[in-house]
C-alpha positions as CSV (number, residue, x, y, z in Angstrom):
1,X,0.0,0.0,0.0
2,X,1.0,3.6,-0.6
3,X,2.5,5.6,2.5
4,X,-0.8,7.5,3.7
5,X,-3.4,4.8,2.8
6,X,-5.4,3.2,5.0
7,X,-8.4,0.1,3.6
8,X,-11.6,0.2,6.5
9,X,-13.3,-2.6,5.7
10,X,-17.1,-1.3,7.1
11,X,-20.5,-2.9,6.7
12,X,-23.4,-3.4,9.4
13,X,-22.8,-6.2,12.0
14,X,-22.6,-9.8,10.5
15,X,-21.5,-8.8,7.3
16,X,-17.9,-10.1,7.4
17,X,-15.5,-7.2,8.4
18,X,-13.3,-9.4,10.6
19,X,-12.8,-12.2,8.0
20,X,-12.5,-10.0,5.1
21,X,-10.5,-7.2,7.2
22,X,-8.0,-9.9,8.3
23,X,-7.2,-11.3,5.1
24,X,-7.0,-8.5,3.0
25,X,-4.2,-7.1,5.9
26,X,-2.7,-10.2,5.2
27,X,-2.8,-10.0,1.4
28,X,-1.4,-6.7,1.4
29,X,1.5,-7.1,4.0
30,X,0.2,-4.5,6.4
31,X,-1.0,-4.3,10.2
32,X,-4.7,-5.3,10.4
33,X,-6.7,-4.0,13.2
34,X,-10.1,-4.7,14.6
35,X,-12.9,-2.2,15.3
36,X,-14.2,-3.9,18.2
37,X,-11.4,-3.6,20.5
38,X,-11.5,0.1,20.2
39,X,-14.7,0.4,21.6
40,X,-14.7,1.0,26.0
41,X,-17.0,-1.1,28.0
42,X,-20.0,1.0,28.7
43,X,-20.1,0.4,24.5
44,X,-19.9,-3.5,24.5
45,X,-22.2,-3.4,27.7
46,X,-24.3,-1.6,26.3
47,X,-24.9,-3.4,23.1
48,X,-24.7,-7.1,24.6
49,X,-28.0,-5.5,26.8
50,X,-29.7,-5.1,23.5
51,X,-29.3,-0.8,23.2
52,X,-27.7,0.5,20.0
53,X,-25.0,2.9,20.2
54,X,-25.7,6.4,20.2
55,X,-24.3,9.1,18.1
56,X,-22.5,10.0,21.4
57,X,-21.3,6.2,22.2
58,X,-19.4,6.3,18.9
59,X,-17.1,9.5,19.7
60,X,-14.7,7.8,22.2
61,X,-14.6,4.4,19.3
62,X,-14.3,6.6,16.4
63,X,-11.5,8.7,17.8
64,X,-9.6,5.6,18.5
65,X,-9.9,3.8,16.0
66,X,-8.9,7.3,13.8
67,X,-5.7,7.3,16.4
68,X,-4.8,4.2,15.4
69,X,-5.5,5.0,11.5
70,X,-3.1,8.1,12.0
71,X,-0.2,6.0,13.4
72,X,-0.2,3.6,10.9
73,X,-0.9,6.3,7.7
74,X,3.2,6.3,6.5
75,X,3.0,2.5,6.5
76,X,-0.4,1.5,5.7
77,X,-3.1,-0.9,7.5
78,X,-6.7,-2.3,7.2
79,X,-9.1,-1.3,10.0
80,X,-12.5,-2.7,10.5
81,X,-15.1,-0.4,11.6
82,X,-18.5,-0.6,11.1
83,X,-18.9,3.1,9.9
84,X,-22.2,3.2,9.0
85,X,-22.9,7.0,8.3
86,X,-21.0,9.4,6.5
87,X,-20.0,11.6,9.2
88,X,-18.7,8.7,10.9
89,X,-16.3,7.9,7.6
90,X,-15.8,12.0,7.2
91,X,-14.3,11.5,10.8
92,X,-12.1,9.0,10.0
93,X,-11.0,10.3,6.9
94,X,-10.0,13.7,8.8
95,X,-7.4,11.3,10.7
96,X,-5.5,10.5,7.4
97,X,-7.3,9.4,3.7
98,X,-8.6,6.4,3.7
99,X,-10.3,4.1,1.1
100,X,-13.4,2.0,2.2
101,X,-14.7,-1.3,1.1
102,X,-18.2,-1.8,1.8
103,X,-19.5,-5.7,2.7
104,X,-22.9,-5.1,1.4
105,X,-25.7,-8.0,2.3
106,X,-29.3,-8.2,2.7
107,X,-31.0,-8.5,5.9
108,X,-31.6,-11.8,5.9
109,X,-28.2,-13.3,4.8
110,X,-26.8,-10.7,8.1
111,X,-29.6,-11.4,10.6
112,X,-28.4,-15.2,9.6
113,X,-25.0,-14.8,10.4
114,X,-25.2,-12.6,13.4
115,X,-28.3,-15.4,14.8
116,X,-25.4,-18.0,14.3
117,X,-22.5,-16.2,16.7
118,X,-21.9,-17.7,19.8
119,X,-18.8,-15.8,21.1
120,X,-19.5,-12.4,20.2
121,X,-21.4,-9.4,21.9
122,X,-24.0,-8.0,19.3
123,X,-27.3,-9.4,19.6
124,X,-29.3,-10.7,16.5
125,X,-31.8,-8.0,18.0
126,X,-29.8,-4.8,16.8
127,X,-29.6,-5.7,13.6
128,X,-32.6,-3.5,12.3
129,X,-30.9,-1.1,14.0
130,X,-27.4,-1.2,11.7
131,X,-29.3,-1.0,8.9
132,X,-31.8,1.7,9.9
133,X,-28.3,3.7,10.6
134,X,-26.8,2.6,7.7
135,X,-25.8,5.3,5.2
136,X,-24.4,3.9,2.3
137,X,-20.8,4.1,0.3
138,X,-21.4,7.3,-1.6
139,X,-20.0,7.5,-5.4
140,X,-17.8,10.3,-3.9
141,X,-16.5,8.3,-1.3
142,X,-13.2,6.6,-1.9
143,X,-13.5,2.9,-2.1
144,X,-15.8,0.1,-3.7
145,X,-19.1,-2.0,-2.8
146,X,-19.1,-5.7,-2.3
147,X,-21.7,-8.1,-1.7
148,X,-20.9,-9.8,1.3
149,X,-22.7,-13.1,0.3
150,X,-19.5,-13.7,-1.9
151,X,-16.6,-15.6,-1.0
152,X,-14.3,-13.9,1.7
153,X,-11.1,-14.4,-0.7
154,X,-13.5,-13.6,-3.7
155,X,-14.1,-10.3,-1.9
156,X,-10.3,-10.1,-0.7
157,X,-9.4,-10.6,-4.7
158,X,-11.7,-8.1,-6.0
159,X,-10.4,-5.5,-2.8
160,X,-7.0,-6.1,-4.0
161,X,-7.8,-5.5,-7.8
162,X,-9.4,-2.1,-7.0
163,X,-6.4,-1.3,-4.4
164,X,-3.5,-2.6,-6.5
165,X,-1.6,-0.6,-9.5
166,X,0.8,-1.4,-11.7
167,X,3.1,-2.6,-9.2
168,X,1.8,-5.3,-7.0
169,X,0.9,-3.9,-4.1
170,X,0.8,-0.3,-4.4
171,X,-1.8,1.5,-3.7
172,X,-3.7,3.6,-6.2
């Protein structure tokens, strides 16, 4: 990847940010982190309860997870974070450019999926929620839409294709 660029892999809950998020990093021979583990325990709390976040639960995840984007900006990284609106990406983009790659799925394929976790926090019950925040990848937006029903390496391939100039691996 190119010195200042940084992949988010976003999407609503369910959708296959981790997976895709961890093997794109790993295609691209950068750090990979994960959106989760920015977010402080009233957040997790709050959500395993069955509450979406608020605008104002987000701040304290999205600032942290735009430190962590900043740090990384001269050598790269992929970053999963759910960031559903556009002023959630605008804030992230403030921390360094970044280019997004939406995992796109219908409700029922992600109600699925998030019914099936057993180890994770978000309840099957918010996933209206996600999509009623959901703004989203604009055409002015740097990045791509997916469909998330595809193959995680199928995804991965297509992520790289759009990423990947002349020279394999640098970032257009």
């Amino acid at each position: 990847m190119s010195g200042a660029q940084i992949a988010v892999v976003m999407g609503v809950a369910g959708s296959g940010k981790t997976t895709v998020g961890r093997l794109l990093a790993k295609r691209l021979g950068v750090a990979y982190a994960e959106a989760d583990d920015f977010h402080p325990a009233a957040n997790i709390a709050k959500m395993a309860a069955g509450r979406p976040l608020s605008d104002a639960d987000r701040v304290p995840w999205l600032a942290a997870i735009a430190g962590w984007m900043s740090a990384h900006a001269g050598v790269g990284g992929v970053v999963t974070c759910s960031a559903l609106r556009r002023g959630y990406r605008d804030r992230l983009r403030a921390a360094t450019p970044a280019w997004f790659l939406h995992l796109a799925g219908d409700r029922a394929l992600i109600a699925s999926r998030v019914g099936a976790r057993e180890d994770h926090f978000m309840p099957a019950a918010l996933v209206d929620s996600q999509f009623a925040t959901l703004e989203p990848l604009q055409p002015d937006e740097p990045g791509l839409v997916v469909d998330a029903a595809l193959a995680p390496m199928d995804i991965v391939e297509t992520a790289w294709a759009a990423l990947c100039g002349p020279r394999e691996g640098a970032l257009r």
